[in-house]
DSSP file (Angstrom, degrees, kcal/mol; ACC not computed):
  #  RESIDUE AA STRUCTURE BP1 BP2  ACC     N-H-->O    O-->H-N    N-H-->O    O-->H-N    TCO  KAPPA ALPHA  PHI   PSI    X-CA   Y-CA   Z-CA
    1    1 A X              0   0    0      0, 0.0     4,-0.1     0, 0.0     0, 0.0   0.000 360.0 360.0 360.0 133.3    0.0    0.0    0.0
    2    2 A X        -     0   0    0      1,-0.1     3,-0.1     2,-0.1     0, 0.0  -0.238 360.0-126.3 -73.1 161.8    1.4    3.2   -1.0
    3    3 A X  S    S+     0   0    0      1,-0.2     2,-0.5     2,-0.0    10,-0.3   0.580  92.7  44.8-112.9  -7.5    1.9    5.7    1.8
    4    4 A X  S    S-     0   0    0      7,-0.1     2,-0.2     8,-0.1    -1,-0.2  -0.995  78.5-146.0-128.1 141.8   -0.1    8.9    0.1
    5    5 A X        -     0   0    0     -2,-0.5     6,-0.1     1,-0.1    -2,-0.0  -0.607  13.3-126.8 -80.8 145.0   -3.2    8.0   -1.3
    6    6 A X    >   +     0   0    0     -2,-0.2     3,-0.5     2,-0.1    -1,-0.1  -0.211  64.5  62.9 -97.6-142.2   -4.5   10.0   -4.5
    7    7 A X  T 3  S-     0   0    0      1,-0.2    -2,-0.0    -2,-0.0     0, 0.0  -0.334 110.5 -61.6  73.1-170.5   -7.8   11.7   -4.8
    8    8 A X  T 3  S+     0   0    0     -2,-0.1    -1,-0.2     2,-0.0    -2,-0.1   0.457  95.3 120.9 -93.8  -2.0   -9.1   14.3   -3.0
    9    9 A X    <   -     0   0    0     -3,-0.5     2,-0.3     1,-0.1    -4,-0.0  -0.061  66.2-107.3 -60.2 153.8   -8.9   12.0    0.8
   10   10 A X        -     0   0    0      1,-0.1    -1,-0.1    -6,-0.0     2,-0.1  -0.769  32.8-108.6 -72.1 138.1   -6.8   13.5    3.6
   11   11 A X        -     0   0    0     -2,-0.3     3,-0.1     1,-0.1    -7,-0.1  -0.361  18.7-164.9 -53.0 140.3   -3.6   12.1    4.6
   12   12 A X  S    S+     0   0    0     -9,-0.3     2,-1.4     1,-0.2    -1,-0.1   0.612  82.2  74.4-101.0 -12.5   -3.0   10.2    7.7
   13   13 A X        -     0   0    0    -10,-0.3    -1,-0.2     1,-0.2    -2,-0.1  -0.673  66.8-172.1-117.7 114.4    0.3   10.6    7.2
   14   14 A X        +     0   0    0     -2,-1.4     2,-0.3    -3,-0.1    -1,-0.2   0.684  66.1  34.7 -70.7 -29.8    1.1   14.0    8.0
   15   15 A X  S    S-     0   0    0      1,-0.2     0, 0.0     0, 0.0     0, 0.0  -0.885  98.3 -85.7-117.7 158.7    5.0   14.4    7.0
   16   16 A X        -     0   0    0     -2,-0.3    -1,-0.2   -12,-0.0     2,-0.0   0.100  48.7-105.9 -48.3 161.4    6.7   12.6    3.9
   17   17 A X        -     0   0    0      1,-0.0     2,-0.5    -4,-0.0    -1,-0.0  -0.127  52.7 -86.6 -74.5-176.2    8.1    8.9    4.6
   18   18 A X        -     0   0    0      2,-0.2    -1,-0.0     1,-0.1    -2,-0.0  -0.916  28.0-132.2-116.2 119.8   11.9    8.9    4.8
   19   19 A X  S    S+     0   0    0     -2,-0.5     2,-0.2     3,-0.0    -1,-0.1   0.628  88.2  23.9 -30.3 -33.7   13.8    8.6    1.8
   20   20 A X  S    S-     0   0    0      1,-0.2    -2,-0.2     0, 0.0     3,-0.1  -0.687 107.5 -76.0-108.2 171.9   16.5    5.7    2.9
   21   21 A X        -     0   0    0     -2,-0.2     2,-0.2     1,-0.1    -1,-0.2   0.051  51.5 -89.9 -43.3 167.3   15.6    3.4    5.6
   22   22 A X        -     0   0    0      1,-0.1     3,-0.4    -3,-0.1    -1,-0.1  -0.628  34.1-122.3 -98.6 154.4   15.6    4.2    9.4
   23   23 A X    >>  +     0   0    0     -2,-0.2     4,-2.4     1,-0.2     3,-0.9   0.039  58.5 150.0 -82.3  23.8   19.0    3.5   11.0
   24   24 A X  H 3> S+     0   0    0      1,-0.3     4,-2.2     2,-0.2     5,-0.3   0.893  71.6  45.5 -37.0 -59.8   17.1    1.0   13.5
   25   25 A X  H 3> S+     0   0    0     -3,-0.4     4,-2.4     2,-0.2    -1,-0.3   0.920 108.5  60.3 -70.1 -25.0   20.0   -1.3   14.0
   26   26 A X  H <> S+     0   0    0     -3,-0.9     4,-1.7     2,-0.2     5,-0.3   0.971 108.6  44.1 -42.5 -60.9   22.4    1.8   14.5
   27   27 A X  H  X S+     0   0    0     -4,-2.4     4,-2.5     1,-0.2    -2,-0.2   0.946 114.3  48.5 -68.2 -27.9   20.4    2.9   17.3
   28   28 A X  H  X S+     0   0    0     -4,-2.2     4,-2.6    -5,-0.3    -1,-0.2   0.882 109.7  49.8 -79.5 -22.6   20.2   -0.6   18.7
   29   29 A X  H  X S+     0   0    0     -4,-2.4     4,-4.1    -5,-0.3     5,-0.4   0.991 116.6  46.2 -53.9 -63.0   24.1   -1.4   18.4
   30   30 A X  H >X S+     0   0    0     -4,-1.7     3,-0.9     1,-0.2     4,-0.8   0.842 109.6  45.0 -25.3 -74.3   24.5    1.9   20.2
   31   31 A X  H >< S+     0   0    0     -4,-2.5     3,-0.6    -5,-0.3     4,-0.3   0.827 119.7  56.7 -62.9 -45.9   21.6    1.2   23.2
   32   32 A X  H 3< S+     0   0    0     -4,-2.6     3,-0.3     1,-0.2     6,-0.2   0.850 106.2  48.3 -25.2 -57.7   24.1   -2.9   23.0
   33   33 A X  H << S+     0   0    0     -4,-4.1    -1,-0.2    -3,-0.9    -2,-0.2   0.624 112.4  44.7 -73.9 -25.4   27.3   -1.1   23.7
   34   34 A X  S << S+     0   0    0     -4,-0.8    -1,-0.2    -3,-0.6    -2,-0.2   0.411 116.9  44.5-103.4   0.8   26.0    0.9   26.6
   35   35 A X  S >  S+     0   0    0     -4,-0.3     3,-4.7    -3,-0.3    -2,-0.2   0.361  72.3 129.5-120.6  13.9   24.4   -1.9   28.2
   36   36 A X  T 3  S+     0   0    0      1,-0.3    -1,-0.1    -4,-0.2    40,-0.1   0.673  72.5  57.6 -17.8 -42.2   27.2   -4.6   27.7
   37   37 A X  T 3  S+     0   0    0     -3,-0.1     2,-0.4    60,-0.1    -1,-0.3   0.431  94.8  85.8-104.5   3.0   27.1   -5.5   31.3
   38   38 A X  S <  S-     0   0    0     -3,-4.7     2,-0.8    -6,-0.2    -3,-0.1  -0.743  77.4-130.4-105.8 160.6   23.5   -6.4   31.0
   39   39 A X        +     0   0    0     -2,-0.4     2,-0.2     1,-0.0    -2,-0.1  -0.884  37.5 166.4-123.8 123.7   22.1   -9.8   29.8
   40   40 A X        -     0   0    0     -2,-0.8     2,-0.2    -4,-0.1     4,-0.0  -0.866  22.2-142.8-131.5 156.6   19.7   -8.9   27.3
   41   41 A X     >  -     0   0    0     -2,-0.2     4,-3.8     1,-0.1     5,-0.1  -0.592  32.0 -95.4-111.8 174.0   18.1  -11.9   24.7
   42   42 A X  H  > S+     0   0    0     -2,-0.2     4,-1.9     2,-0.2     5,-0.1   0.931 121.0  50.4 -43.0 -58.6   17.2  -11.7   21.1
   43   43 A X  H >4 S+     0   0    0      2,-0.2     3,-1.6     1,-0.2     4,-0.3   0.787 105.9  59.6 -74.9 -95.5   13.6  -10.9   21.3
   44   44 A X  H 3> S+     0   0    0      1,-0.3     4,-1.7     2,-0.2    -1,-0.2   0.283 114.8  39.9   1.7 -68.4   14.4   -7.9   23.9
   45   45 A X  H 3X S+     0   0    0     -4,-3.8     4,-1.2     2,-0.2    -1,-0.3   0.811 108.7  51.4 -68.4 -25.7   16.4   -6.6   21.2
   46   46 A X  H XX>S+     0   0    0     -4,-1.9     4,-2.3    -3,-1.6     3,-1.6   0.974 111.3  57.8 -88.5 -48.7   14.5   -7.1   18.1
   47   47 A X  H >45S+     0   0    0      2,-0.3     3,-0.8     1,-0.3    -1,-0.3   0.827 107.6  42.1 -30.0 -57.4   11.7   -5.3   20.3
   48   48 A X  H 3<5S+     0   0    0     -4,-1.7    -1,-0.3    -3,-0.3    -2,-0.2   0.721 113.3  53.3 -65.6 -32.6   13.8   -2.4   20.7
   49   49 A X  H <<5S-     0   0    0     -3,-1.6    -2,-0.3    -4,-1.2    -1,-0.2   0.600 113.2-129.1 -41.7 -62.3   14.4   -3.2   16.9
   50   50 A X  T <<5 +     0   0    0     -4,-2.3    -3,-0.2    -3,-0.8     2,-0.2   0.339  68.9 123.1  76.3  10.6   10.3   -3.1   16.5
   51   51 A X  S   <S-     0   0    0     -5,-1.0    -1,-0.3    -6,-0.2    -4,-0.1  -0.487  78.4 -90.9 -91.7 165.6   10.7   -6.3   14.9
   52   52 A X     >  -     0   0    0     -2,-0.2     4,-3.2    -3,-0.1     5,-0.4  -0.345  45.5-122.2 -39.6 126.9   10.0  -10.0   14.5
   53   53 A X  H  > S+     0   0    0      1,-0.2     4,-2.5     2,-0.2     5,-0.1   0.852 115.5  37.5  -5.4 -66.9   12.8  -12.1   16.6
   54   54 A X  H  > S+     0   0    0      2,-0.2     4,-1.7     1,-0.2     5,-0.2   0.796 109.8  60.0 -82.1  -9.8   13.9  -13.9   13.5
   55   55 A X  H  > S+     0   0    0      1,-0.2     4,-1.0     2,-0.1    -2,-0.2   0.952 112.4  43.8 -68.9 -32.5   13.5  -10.7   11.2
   56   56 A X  H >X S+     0   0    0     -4,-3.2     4,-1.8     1,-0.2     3,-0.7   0.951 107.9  54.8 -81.3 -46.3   16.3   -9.0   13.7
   57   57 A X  H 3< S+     0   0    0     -4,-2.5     4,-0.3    -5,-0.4    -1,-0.2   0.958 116.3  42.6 -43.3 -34.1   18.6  -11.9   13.9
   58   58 A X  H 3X S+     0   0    0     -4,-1.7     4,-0.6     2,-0.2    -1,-0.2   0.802 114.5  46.6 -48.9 -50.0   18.6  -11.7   10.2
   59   59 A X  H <X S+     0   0    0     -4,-1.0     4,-2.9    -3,-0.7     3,-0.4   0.875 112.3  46.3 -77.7 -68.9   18.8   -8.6    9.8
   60   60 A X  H  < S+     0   0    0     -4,-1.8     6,-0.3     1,-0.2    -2,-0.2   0.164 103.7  60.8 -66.7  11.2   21.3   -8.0   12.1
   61   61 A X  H  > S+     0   0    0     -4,-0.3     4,-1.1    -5,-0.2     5,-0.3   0.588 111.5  46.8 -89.1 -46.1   23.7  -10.9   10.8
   62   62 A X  H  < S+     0   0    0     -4,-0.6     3,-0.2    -3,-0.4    -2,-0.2   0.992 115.6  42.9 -60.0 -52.3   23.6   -8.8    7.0
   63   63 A X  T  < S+     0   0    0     -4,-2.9    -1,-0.2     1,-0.3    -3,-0.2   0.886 130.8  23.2 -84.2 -36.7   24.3   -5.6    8.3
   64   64 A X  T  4 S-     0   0    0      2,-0.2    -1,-0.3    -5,-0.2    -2,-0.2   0.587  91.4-126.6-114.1   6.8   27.0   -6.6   10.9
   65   65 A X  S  < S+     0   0    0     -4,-1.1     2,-0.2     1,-0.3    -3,-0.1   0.683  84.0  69.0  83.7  32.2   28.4  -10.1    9.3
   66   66 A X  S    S-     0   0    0     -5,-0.3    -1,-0.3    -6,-0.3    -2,-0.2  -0.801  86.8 -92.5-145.6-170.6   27.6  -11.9   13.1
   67   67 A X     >  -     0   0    0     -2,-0.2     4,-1.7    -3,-0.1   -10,-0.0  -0.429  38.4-113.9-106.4 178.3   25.0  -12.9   15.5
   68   68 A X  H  > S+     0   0    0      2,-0.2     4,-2.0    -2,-0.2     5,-0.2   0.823 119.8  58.9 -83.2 -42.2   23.9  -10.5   18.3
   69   69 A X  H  > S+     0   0    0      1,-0.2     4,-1.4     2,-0.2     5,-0.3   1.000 109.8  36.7 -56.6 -54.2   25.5  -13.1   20.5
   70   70 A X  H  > S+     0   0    0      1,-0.2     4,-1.9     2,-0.2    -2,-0.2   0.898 108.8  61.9 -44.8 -57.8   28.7  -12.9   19.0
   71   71 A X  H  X S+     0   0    0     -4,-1.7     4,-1.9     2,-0.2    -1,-0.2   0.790 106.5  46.7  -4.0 -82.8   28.4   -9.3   18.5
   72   72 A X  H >X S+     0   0    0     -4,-2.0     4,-1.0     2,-0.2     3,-0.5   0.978 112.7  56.5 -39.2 -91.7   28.1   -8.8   22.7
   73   73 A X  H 3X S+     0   0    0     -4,-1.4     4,-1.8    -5,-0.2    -2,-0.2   0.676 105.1  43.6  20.6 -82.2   31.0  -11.2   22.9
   74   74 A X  H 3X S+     0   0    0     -4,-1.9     4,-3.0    -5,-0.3    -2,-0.2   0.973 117.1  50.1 -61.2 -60.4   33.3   -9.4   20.9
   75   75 A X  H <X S+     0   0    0     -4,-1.9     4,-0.6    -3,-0.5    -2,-0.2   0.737 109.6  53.6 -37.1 -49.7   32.2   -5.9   22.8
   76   76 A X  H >< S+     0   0    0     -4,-1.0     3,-1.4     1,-0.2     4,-0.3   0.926 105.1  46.8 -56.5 -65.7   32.6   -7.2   25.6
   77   77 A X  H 3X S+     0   0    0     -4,-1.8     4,-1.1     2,-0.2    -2,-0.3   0.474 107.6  54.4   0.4 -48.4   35.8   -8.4   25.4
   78   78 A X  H 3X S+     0   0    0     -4,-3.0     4,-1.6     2,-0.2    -1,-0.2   0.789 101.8  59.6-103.6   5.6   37.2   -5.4   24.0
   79   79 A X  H <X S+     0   0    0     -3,-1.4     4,-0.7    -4,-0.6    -2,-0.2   0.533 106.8  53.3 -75.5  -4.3   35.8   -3.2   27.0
   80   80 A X  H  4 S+     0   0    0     -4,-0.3     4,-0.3     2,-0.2    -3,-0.2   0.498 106.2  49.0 -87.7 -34.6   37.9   -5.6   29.1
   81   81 A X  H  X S+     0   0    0     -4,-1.1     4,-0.8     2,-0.1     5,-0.3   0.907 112.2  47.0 -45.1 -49.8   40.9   -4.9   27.1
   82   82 A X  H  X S+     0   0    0     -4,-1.6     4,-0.8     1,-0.2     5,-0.3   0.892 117.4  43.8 -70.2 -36.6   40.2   -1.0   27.4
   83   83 A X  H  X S+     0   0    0     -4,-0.7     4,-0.9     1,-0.2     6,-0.4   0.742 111.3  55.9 -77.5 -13.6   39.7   -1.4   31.6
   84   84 A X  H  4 S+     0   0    0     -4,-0.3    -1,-0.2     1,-0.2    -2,-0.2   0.685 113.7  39.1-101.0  -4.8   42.7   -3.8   31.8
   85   85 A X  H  < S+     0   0    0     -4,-0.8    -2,-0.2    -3,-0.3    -1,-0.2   0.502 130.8  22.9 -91.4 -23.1   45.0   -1.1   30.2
   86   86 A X  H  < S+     0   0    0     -4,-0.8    -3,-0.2    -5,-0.3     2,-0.2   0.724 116.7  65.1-124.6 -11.7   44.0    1.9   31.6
   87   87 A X     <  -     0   0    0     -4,-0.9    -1,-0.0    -5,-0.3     0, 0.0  -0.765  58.7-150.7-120.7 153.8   42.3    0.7   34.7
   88   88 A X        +     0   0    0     -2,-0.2    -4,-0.1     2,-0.0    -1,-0.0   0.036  55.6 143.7-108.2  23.8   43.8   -1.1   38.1
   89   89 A X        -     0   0    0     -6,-0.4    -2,-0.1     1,-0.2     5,-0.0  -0.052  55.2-106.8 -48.0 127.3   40.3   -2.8   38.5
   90   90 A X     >  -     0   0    0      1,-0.1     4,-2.5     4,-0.0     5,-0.3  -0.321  21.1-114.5 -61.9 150.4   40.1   -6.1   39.7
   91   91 A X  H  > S+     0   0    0      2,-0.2     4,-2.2     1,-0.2     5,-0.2   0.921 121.9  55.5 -55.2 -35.2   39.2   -9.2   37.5
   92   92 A X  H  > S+     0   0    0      2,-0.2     4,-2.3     1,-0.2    -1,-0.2   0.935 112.0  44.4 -50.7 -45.2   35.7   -9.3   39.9
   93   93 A X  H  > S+     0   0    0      1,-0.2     4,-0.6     2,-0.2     5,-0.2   0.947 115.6  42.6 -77.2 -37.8   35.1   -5.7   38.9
   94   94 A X  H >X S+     0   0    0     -4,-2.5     4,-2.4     2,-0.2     3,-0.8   0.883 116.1  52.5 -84.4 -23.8   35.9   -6.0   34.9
   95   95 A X  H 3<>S+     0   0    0     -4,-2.2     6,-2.4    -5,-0.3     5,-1.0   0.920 112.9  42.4 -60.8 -38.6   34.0   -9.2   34.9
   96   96 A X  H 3<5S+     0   0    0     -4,-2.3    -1,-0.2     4,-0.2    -2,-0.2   0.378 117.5  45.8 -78.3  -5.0   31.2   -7.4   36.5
   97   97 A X  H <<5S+     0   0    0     -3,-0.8    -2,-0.2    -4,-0.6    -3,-0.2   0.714 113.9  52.4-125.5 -56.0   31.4   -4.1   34.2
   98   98 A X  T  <5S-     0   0    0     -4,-2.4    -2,-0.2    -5,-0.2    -3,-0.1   0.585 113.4-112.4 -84.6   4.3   31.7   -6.1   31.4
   99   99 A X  T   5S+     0   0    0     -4,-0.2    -3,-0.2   -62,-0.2    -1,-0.1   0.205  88.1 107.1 108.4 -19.7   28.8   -8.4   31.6
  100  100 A X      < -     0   0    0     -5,-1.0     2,-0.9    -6,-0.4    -4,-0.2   0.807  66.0-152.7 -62.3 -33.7   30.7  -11.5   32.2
  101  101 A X        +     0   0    0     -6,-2.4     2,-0.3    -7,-0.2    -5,-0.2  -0.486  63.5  36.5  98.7 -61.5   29.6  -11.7   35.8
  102  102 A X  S  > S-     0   0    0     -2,-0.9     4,-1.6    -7,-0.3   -10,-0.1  -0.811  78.4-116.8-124.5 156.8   32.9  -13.8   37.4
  103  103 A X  H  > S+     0   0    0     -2,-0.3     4,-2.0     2,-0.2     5,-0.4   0.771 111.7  64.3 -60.5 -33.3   36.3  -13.8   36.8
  104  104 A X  H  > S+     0   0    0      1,-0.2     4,-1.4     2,-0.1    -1,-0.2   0.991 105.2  47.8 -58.8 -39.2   36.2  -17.4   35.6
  105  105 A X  H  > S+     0   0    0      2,-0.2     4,-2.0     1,-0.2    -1,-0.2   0.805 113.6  47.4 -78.5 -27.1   33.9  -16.4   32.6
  106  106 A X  H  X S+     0   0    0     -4,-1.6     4,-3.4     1,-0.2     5,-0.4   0.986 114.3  46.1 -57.0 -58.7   36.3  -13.2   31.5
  107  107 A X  H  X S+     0   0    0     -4,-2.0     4,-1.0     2,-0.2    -2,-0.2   0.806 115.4  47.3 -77.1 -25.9   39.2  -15.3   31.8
  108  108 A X  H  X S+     0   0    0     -4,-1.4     4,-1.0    -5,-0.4     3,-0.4   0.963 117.4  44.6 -51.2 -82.7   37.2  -18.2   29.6
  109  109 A X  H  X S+     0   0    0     -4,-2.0     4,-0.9     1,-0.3    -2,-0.2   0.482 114.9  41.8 -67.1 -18.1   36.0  -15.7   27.1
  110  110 A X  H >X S+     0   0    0     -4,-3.4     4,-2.6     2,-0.2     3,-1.0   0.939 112.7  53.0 -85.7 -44.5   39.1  -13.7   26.5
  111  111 A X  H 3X S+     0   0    0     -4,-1.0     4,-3.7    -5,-0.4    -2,-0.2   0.840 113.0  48.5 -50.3 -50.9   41.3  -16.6   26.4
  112  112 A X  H 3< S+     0   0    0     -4,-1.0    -1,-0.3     2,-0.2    -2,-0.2   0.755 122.3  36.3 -51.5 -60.1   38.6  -18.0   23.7
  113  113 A X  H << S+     0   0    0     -3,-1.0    -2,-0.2    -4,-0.9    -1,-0.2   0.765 137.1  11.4-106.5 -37.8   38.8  -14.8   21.9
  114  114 A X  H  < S-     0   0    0     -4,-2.6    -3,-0.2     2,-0.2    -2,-0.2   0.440  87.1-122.6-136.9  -0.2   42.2  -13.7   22.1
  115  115 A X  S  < S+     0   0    0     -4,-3.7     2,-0.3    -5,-0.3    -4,-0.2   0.455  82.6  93.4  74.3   4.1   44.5  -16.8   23.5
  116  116 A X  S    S-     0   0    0     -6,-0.3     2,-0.4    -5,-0.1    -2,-0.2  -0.932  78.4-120.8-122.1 138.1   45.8  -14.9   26.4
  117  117 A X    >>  -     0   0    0     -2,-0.3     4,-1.8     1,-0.1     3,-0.7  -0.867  34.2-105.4 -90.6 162.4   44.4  -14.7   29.8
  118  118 A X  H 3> S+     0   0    0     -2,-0.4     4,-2.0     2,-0.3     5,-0.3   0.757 123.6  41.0  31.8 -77.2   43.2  -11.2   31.3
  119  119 A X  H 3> S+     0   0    0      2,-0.2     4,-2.6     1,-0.1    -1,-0.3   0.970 108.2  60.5 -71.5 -37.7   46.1  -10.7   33.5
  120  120 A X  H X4 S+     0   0    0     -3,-0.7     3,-3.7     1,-0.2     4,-0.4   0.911 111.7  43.9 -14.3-102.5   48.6  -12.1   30.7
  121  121 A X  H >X S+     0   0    0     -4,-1.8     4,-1.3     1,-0.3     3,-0.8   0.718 111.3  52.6 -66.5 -30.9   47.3   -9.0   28.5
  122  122 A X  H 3X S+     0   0    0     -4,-2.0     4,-0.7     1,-0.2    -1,-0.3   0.848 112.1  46.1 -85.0 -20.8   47.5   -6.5   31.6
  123  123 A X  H << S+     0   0    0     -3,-3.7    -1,-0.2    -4,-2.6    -2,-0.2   0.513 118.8  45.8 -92.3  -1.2   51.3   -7.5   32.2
  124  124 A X  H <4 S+     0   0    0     -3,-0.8    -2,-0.2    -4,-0.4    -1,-0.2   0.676 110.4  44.8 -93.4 -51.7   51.9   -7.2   28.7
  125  125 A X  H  < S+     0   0    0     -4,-1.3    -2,-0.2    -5,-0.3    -3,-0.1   0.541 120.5  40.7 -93.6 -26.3   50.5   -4.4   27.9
  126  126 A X  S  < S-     0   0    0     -4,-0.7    -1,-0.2    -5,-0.1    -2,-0.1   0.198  91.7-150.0-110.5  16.0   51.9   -2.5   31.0
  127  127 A X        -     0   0    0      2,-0.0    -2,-0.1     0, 0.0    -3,-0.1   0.307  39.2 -28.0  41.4 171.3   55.4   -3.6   31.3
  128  128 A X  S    S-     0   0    0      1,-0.1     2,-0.2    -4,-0.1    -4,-0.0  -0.040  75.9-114.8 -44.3 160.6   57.7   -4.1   33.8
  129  129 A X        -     0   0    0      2,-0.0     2,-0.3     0, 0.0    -1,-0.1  -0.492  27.1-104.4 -94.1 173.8   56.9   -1.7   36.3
  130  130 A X              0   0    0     -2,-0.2     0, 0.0    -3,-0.1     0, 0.0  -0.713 360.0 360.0-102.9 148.7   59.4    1.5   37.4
  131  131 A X              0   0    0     -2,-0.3    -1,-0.0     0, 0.0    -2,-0.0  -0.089 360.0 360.0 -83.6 360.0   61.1    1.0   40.5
């Protein structure tokens, strides 16, 4: 159905459609990234999304060439890089910041991602210390 009608009828829709598509999965990556540390499911997002479940997995698989799980994964992970380089935060506290919950499941999931554990990358990454 076309979105202005002809004839003489009033429009219900009071301003023009928008030429390209709405940035929908932009705003949901975004709303992802700031909620890392929360455990959020598929349908949540595709809701946020204003879509079907499978229509957002889909969807979001083209546009970002993963799954939403993966996606969160990856994210996570590299906010646990950023806190273990610049921050003296305990592994309890980046586990918890980043969504992982415990240290055993950071140290899982970076190791899994990146072959190193968590403190490995912070001793690495900071050098020897000054004396």
């Amino acid at each position: 159905v076309p979105p202005h009608r002809d004839g003489g009828q009033a429009q219900y829709i009071e301003r023009p459609l928008p030429e390209g598509p709405c940035d929908t999965m932009g705003e949901v990556l975004v709303w992802m990234e700031a909620h890392l540390d929360e455990e959020v499911t598929v349908e949540q997002l595709a809701a946020r999304a204003h879509m079907a479940p499978r229509t957002f997995a889909r969807r979001f698989q083209q546009e970002t060439g993963t799954t939403p799980y993966r996606w969160i994964l990856r994210q996570r992970v590299l906010l646990a890089q950023r806190l273990l380089e610049g921050t003296d935060e305990t592994m309890d506290s980046i586990a918890w910041r980043t969504g992982f919950g415990t240290a055993a499941a950071l140290r899982h999931q970076f190791g899994k991602a990146l072959g190193t554990t968590p403190a490995a990358y912070r001793r690495t990454f900071r050098g020897p210390k000054a004396a």
